[in-house]
Structures are given as C-alpha cells and as structure tokens.
LUMTOR-19936 format. One record per residue: x negated, y negated, z of N, C-alpha, C, O in turn; residue number from 0. Coordinates in steps of 0.05 Angstrom, whole numbers. Atoms other than C-alpha are relative to their C-alpha. Layout:
BEGIN
       nu       nv       nw      cau      cav      caw       cu       cv       cw       ou       ov       ow    nr
        X        Y        Z        X        Y        Z        X        Y        Z        X        Y        Z   NUM
...
//
This chain:
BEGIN
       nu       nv       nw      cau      cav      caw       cu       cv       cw       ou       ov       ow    nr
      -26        7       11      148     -328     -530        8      -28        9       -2      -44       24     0
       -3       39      -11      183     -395     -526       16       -3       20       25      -25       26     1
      -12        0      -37      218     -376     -453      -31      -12       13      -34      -30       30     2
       16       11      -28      154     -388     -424      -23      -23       -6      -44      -27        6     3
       16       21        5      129     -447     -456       15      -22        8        5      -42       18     4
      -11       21      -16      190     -486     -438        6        0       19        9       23       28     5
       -5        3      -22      208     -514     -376       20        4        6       39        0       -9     6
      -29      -11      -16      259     -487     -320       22      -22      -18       32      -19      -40     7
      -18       22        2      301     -544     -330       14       -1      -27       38        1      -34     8
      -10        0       36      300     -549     -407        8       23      -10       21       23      -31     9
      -23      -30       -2      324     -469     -403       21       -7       11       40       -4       -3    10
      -19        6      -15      369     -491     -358       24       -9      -18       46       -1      -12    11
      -15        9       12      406     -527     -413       -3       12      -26        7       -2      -44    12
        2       -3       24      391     -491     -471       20       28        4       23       37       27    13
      -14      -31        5      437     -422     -492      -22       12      -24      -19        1      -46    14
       15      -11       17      386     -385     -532       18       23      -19       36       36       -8    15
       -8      -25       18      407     -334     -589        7       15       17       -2       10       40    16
       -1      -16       -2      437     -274     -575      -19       15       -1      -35       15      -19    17
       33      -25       -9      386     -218     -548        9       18       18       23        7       34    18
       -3      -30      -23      396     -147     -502      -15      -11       13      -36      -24        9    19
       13       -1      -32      384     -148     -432      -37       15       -6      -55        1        3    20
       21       -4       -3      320     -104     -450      -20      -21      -10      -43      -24       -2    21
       28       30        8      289     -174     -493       -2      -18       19      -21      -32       21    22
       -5       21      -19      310     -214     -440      -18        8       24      -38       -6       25    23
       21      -17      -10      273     -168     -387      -27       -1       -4      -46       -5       12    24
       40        5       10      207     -169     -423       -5      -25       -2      -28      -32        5    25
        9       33        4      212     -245     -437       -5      -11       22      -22      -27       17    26
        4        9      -20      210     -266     -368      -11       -2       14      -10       22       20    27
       32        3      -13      152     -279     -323        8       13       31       30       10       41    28
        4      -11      -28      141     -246     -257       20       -9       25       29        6       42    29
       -4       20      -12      168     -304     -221       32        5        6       44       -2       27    30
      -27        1        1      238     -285     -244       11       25       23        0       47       22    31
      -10      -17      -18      275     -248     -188       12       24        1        4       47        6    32
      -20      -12        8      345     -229     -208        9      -13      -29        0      -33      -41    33
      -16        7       14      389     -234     -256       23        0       -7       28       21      -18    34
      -31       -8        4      463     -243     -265       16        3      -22       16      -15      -39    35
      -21      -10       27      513     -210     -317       29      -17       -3       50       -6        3    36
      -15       18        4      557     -272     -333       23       12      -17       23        4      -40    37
      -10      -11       19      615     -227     -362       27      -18      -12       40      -11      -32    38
      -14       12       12      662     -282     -370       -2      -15      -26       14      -16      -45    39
       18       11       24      606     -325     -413       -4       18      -12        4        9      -34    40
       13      -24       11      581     -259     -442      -28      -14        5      -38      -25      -14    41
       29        8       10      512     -282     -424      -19        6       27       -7       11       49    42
       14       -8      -25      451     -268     -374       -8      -21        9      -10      -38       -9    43
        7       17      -18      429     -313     -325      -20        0       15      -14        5       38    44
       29      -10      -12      355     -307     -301       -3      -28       23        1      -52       20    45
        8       23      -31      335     -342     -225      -20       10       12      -21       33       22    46
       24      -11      -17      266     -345     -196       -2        9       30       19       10       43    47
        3       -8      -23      235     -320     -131       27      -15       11       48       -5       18    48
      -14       20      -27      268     -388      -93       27      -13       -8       36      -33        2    49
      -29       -4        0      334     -381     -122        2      -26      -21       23      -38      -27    50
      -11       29       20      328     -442     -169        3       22      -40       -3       46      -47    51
      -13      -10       28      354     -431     -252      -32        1      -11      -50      -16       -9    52
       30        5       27      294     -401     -304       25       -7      -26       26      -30      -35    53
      -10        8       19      347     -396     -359       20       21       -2       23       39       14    54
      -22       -6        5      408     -374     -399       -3       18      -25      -15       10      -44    55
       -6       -7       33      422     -321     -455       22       20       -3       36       34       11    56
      -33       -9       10      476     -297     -492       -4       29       -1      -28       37       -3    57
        3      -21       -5      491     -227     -486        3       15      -26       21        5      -39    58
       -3        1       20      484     -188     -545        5       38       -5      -10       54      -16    59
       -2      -25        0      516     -120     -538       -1       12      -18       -7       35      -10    60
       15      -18        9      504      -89     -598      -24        7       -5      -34       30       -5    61
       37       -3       -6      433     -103     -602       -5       16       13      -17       36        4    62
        1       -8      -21      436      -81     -540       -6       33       -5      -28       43       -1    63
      -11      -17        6      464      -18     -559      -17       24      -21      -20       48      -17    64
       30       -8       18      410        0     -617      -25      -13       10      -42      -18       -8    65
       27        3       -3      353      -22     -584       -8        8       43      -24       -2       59    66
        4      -18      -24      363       28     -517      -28       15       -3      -26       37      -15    67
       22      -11        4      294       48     -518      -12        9       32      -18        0       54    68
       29      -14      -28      254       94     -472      -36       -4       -4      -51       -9      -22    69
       37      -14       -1      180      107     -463       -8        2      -19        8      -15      -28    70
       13      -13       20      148      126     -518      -26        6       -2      -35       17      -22    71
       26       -8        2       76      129     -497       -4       29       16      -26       39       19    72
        0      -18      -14       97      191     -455       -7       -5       30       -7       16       43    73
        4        1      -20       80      160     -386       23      -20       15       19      -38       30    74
      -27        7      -19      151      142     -361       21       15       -8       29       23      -30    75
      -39       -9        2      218      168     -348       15      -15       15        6      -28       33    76
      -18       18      -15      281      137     -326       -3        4       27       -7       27       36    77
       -5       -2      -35      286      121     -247       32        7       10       51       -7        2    78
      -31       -2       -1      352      156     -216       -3      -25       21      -23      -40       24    79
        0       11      -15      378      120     -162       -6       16       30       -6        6       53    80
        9      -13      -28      361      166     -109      -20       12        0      -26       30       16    81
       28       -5       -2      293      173     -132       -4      -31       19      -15      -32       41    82
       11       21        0      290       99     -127        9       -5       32       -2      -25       43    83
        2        8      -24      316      100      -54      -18       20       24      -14       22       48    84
       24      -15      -11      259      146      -31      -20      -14       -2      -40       -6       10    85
       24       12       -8      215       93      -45       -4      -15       30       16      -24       41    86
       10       13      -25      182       63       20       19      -36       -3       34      -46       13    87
       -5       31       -1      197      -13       -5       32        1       -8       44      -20       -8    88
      -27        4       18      270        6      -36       19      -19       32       36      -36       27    89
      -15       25      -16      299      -34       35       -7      -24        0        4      -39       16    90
        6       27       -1      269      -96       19       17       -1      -24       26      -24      -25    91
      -15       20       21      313     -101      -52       24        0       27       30      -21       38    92
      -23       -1      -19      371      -80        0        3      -23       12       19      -42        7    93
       -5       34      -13      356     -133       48        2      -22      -19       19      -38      -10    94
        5       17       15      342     -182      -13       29       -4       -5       40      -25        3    95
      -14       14       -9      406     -170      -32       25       -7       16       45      -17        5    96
      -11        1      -21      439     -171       36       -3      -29        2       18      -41        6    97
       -1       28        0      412     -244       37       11      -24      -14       20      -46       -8    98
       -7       16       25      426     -268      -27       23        1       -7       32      -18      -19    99
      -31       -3        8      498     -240      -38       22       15       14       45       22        7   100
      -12      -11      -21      514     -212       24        3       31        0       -6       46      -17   101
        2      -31       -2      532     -143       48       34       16       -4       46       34        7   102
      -29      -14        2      601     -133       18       -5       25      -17      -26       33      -25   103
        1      -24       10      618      -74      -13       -5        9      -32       11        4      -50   104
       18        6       26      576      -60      -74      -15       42       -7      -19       61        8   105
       13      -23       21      547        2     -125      -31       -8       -3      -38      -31       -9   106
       21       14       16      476        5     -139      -14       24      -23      -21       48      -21   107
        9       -9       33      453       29     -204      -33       -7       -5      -45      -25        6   108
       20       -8       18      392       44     -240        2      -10      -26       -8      -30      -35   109
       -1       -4       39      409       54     -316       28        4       -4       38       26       -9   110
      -21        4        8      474       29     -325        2        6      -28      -15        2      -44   111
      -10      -12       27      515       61     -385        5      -20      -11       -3      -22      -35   112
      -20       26       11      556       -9     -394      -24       -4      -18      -48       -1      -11   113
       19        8       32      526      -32     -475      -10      -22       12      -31      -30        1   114
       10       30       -1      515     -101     -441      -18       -3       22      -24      -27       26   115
       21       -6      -15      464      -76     -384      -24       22       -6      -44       25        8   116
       18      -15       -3      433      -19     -422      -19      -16      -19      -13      -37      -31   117
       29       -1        5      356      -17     -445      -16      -10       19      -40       -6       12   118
       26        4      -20      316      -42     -386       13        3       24       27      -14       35   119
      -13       -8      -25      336       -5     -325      -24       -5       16      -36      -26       17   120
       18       -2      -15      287       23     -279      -15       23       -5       -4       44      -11   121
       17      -27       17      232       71     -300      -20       11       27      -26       -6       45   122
       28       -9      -12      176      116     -259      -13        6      -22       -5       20      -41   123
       33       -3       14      108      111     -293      -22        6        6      -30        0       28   124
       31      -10      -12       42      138     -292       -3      -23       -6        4      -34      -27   125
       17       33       -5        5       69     -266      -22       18      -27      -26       41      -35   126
       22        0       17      -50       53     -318      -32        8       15      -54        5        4   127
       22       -6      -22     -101       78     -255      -12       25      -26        3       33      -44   128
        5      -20       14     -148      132     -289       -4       24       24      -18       17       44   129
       -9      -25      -18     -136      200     -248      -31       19       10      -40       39       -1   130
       28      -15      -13     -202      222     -206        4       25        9       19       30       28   131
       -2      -24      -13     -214      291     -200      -22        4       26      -43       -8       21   132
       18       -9      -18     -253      313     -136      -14       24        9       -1       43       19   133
       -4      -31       -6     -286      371     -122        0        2       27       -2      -18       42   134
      -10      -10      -18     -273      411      -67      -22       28        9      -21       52        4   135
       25      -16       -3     -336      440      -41      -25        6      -24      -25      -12      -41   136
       26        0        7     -402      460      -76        9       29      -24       24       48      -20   137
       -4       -7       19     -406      489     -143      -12       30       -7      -37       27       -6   138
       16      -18       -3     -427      566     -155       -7        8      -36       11       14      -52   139
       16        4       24     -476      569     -221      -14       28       -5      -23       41       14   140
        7      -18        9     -497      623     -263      -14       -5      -23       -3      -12      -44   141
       26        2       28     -563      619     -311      -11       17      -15      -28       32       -4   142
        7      -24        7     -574      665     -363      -21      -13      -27      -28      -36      -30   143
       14       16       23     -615      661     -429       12       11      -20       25       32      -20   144
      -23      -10       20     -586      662     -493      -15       -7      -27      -32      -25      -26   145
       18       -1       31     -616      665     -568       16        2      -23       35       18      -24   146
       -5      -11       26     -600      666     -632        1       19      -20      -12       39      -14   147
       10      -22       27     -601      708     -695      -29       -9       -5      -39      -30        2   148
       32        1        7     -675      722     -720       12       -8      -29       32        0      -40   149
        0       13       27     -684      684     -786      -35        2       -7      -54        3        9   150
       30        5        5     -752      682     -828       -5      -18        0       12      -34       -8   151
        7       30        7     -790      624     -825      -14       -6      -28      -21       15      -38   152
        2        8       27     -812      585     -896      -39        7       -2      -57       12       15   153
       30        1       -1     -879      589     -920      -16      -22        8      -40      -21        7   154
       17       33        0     -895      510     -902       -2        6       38      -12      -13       51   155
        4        4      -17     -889      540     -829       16      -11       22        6      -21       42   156
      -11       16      -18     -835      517     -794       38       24       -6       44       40      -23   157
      -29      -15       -8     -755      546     -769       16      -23       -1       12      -44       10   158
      -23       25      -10     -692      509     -778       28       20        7       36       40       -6   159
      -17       -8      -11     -636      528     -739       25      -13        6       23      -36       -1   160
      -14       23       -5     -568      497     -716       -2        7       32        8       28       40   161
       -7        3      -29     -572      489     -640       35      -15        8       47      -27       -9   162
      -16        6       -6     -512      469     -602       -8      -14       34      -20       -1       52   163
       15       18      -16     -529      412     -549       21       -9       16       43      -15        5   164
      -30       23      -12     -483      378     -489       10       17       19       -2       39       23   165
      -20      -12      -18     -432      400     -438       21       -3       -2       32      -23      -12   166
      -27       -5       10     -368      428     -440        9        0       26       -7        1       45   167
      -19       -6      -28     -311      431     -384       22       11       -8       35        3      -27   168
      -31        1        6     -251      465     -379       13       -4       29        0       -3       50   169
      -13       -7      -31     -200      464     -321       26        7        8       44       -5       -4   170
      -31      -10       -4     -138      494     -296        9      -12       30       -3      -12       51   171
       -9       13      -20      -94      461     -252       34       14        6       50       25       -9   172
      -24       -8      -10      -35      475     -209       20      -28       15        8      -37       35   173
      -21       20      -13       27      414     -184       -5       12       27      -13       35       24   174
       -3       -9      -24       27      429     -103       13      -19       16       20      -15       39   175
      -17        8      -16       60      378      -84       15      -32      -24        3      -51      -36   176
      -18       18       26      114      333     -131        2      -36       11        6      -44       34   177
      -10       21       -7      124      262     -134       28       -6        3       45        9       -6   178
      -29       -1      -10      187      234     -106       27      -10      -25       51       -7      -26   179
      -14       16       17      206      195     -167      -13       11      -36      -36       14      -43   180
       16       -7       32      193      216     -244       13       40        2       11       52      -20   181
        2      -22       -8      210      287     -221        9       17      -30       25        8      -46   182
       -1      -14       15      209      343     -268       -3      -14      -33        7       -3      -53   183
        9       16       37      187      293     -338      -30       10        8      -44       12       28   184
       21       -3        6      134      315     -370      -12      -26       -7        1      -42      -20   185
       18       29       10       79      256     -380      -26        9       -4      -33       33       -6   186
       23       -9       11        9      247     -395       -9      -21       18        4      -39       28   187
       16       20      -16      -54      212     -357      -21       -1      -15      -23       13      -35   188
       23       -6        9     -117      199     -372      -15       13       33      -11        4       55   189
        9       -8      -28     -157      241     -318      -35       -2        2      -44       -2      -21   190
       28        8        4     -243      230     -300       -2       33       16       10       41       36   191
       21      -16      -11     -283      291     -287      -23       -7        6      -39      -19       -9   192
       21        5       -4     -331      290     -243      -25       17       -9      -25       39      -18   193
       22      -30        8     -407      314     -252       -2       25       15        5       31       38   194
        4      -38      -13     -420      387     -235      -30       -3        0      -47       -7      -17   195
       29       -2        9     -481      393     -201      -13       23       -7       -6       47       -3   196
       17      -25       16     -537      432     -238        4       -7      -19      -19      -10      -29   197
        0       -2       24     -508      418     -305       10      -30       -6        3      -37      -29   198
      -17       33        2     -471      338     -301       20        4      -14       32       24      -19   199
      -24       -5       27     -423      322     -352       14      -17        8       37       -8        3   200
      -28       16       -3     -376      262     -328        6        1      -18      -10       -2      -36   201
      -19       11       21     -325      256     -372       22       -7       11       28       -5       35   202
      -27        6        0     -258      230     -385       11       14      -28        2       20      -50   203
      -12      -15       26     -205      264     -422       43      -10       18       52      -23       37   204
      -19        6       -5     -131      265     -424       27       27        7       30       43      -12   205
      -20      -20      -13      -73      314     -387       26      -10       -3       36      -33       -4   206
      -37        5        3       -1      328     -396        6       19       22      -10       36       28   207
      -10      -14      -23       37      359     -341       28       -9        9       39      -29        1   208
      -40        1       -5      113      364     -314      -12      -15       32      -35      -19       40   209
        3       12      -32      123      334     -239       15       20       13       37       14       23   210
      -21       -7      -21      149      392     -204      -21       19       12      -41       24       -2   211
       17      -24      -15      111      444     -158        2       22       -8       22       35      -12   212
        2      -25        9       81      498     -177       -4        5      -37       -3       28      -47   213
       -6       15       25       81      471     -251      -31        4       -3      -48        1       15   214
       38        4        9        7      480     -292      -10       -7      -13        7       -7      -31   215
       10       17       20      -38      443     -338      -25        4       -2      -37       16       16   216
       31       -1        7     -101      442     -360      -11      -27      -14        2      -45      -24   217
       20       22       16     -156      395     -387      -25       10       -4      -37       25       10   218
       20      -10       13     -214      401     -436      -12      -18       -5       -2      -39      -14   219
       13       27       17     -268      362     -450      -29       11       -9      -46       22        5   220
       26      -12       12     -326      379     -499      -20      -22      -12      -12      -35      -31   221
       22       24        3     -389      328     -506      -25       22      -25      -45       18      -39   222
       20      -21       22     -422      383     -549      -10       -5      -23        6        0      -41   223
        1        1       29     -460      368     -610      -10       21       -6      -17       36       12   224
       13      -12        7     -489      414     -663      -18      -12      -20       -7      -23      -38   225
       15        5       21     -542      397     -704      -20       20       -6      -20       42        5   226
       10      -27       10     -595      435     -744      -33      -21        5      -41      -43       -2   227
       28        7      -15     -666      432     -705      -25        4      -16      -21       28      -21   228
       22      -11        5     -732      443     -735      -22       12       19      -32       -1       38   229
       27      -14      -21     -787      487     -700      -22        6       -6      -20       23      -24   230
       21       -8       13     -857      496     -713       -4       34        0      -14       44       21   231
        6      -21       -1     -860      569     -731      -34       12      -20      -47       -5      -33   232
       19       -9        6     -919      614     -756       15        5      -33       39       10      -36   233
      -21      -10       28     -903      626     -841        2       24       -6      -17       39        0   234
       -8      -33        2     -871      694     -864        7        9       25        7       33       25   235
       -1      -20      -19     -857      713     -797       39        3        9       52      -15       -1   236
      -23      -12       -5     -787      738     -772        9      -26       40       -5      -24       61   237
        1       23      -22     -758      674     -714       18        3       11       37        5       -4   238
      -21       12      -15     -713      666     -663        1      -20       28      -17      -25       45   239
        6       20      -14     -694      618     -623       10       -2       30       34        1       34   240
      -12       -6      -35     -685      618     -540       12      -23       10        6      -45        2   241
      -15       22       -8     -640      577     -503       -1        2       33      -13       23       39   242
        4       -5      -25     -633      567     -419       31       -7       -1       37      -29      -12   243
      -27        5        7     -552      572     -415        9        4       28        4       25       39   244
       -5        1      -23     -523      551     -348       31       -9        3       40      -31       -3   245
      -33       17       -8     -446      549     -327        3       -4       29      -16        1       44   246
       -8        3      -26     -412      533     -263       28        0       12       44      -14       -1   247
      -34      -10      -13     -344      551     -222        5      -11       25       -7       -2       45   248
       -4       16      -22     -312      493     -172       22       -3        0       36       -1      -21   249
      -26        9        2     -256      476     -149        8      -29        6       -4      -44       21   250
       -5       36       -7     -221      405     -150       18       -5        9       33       13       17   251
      -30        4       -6     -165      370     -132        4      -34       -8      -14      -49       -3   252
       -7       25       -5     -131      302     -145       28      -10        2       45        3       13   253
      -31        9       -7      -69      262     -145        7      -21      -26      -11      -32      -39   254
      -10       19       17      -27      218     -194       17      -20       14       35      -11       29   255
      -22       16       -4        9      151     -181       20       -4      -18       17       -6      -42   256
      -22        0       18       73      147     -204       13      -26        6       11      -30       30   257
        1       34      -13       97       70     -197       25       -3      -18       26        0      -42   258
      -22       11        7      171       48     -200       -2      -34       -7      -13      -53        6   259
        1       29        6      185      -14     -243       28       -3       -6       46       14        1   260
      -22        9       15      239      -49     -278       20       -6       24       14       -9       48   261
      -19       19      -15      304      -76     -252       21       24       16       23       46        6   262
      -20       -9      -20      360      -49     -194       25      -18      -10       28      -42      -12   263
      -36       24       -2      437      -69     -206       13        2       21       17       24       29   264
      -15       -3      -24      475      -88     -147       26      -12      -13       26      -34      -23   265
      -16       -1       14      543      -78     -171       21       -9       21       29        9       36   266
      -24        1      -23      600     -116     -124       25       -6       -8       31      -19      -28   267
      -28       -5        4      674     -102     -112        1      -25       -8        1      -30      -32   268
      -10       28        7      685     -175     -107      -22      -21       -7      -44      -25        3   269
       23       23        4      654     -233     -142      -12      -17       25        2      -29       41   270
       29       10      -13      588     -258     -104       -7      -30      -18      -11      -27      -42   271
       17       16       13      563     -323     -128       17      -12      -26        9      -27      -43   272
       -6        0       37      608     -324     -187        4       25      -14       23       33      -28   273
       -9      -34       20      592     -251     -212        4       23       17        7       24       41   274
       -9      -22      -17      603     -183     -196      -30       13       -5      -36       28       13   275
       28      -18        6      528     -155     -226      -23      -17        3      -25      -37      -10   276
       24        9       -7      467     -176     -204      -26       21       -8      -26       44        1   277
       21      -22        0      401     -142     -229      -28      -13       13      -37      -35        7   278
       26       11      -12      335     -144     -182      -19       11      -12      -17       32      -24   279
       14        2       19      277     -148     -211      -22       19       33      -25       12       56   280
       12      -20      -23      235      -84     -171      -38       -8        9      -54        0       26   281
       38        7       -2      158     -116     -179       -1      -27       13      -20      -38       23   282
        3       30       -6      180     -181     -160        3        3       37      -14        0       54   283
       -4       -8      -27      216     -163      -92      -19       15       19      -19        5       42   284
       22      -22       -4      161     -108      -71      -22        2      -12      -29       19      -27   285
       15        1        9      107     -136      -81      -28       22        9      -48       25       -5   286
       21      -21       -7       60      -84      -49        9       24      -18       32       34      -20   287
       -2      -23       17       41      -26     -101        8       31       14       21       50        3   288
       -5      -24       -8       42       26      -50       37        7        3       48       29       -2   289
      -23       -4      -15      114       14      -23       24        4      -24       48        7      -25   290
      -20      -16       16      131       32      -88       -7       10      -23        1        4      -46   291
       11      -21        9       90       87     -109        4       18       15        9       17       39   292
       -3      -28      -16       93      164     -102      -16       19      -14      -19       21      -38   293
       26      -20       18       44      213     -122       15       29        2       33       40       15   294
        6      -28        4       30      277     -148      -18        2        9      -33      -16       15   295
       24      -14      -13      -14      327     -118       -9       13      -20        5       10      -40   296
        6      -19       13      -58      379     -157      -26        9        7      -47       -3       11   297
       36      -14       -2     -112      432     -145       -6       23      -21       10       33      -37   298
        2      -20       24     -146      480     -188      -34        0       -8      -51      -11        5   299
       38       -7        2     -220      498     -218        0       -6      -21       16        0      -39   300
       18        9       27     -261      468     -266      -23       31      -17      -31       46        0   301
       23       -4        2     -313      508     -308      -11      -11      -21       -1      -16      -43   302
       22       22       18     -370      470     -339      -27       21      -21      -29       44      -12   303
       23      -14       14     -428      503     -386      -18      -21      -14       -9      -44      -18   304
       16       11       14     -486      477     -420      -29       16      -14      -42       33       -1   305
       26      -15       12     -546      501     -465      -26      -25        5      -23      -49        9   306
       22       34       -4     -620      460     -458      -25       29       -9      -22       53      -14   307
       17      -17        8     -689      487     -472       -5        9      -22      -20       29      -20   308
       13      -20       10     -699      509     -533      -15        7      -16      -22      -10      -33   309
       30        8       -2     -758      539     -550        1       28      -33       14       49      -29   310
        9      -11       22     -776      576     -622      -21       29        6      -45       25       12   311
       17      -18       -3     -806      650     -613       -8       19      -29       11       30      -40   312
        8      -14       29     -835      686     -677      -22       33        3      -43       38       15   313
       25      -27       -8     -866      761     -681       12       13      -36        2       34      -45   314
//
C-alpha cells in the first residue's frame, strides 16, 4: 500500500482519506507501536517503536462500522481482556504504557464498542504452526487375511479385480487441559499424524475442536486408492483374490498454540499526551511468541489399517 512506500516524514504531513481503524491496523508495518484516537481531529495517529510520527488518518466511523469484521478462516476469536491479562508478556504492554503515558488512572480494553475503535481489536488465533501428534507408547497390531468375492477368470487367462491400496487413520481425541485465551471458540488446525509402526502412513489432515476441557474431536485421514488389478489366473476357473490386512491401536497426544495478536486500548481519565485513547500494538511490544501464547492440551487414540499383498488364488 502507499503507507509504506512513503516516508515517516512525508506521512507526517499528509491526512490520507478517510479509512476504519481496522484499514489503518493492517496498513502499518510492525515497527508501528501505538496508536492514538485524535477525537477532537476525528483522526488516528500511528507512532513507531521510538516514539517518533509514522502517520495520520482520518477517522472514518461509518466504514468503520460496516467493515467490523471477525475471523473468517475459523482460527480466531475475539481476545477478552482478562484472557489477555493471563498472558505471561501482558505486563510489558502495562509497563509500556506506564512509561509512555504514565500510570494515571486508565481502562483497558480489548474490543471497544465505540464505531471509531471498532474492527481491529485483539484476537486469539491458532498460530499457522502445524499441530504434531505424538504417540504415547508403542502401538498394539492385529494381522488378519482378507479376500474377496470369487469371480471366474476369462478364457485369455487372467483375473481383474478392484483392490483397495494405502492407509487409513482415524482418531479420537479428548481437550484435557484448555487454553487460557480463545476459550470455549470453536476453530480449526491443521494437525500431522505420525507413522504407526508396522503399517506407516504420515499424514496431515485438518481438525475442528472447541477450547474447553473435556470437549472431543476427531480426525480422519484416508491415503487409500482403488484401482482394478489384473492377475494371471488359470482360464474357466472360479478366482479369488487374498489380501494381508493389518490395523493398529495407539495412543497420542499433542498441544495447540493459541497466539494473542492485534491491538490493547489504554483508555485514560485525563488527557495523556493530548488524548485520552491510546491503542498498543500486542506483537510489537512482546516481542517473544511464547509470552504471548497459551496452549491446548489433547490426548486420545489413533487407529490406522492397511491392506498389501495381494496374491490371485484359482481352484
């Protein structure tokens, strides 16, 4: 966009169009800190890490207003504010701004209602990490043999059949322990199964699940093809076909990060600086991922199957 092609300075003097706090939000580079709610100008006021001007824009409350947008890929929900002070790093915005605007007497907000702060609050999201399952001890396998229907074979000598080729997984899972932030939204991950030994099968597939304990989900993933085999059989004779069919029963376990972003409002009695609203920018301040991440727990059993072997018998 053309915020970040021009320079501090030449923002500095420009008033750009009218735009919602949430365009203003996405337009701005990492760099940017806070931001202040100019309600006399009607306009926002963006300032980097080291307190110098990125730029100016006009505030544009109805936009604003129709373009309140959530999530929509299913892997966020709003952050309250007393999720967001369960995070580990949530005293560094505090101190931040204890430094920056002092420690008078102040509100802090999340997802302000006011039309001229809403659409880019603060969200918990499933990080883009992909979700490793682990197992949890050694896998117990069961090999049986398995056949088809008898079919005749042609007179040129030969069986065609459809085999079914590959490995399947299913798995059931149980929440056991909730994340602190996101709580009770349902979302989605992508999750990796590992191989099962005896039969393999990594895959990846994708899970939906609530965030609360005791909460259950499942995941499926099928690599299975069918196709139609040919076999050398004897001609006229009556065929079927044998298979070596092996499943397996493990248990796994893994975890989800759940990663607070977006902006904090520190809302004060008396004007600070000029204003009374300040919004911190939560990736910029805290910059370590952990100190402001919170996981889910989950355990639960896989089972895997597969067919191999197979071999054409005729009588």
């Amino acid at each position: 966009m053309i915020f970040r092609t021009l320079s501090p300075l030449l923002l500095a003097c420009q008033l750009v169009s009218a735009i919602p706090f949430a365009q203003v939000a996405r337009s701005v580079p990492p760099e940017v800190a806070h931001i202040a709610l100019d309600e006399v100008n009607n306009q926002y006021i963006a300032y980097n890490l080291d307190g110098s001007l990125y730029g100016k824009y006009s505030v544009d409350v109805k936009r604003d207003f129709y373009e309140d947008k959530r999530d929509t890929t299913g892997t966020c929900a709003p952050l309250s504010i007393d999720e967001a002070k369960q995070l580990p790093g949530f005293k560094l915005l505090e101190q931040y701004a204890d430094q920056t605007w002092g420690t008078g007497s102040r509100k802090e907000v999340t997802n302000p209602d006011n039309a001229d702060q809403r659409g880019q609050g603060a969200t918990a999201c499933v990080s883009g990490e992909v979700v490793n399952v682990e197992l949890s001890g050694n896998p117990t396998c069961i090999s049986n043999q398995g056949e088809t229907g008898a079919s005749p074979s042609g007179t040129n000598g030969s069986i065609a059949v459809a085999v079914t080729q590959g490995f399947s997984n299913s798995g059931t899972w149980s929440v056991t322990s909730s994340s602190s932030i996101g709580v009770a939204v349902k979302v989605s991950a992508t999750v990796k199964i590992p191989e099962i030994l005896e039969i393999g099968g990594e895959v990846t597939t994708s899970a939906e699940f609530t965030n609360q304990i005791a909460s259950g989900f499942s995941t499926t993933a099928n690599q299975q093809v069918t196709n139609t085999a040919t076999f050398a059989a004897p001609a006229d004779k009556i065929c079927k076909v044998t298979f070596d069919s092996k499943s397996c029963d493990v248990q796994g376990h893994g975890r989800v990060r759940y990663l607070a972003g977006g902006w904090v409002w520190f809302e004060y009695d008396d004007k600070v600086q000029d204003h009374f609203k300040w919004a911190v920018n939560i990736e910029s301040i805290i910059s370590n991922i952990d100190d402001r991440s919170s996981f889910l727990e989950f355990t639960g059993s896989m089972k895997g199957s597969t067919d191999a072997n197979f071999v054409a018998k005729c009588e």
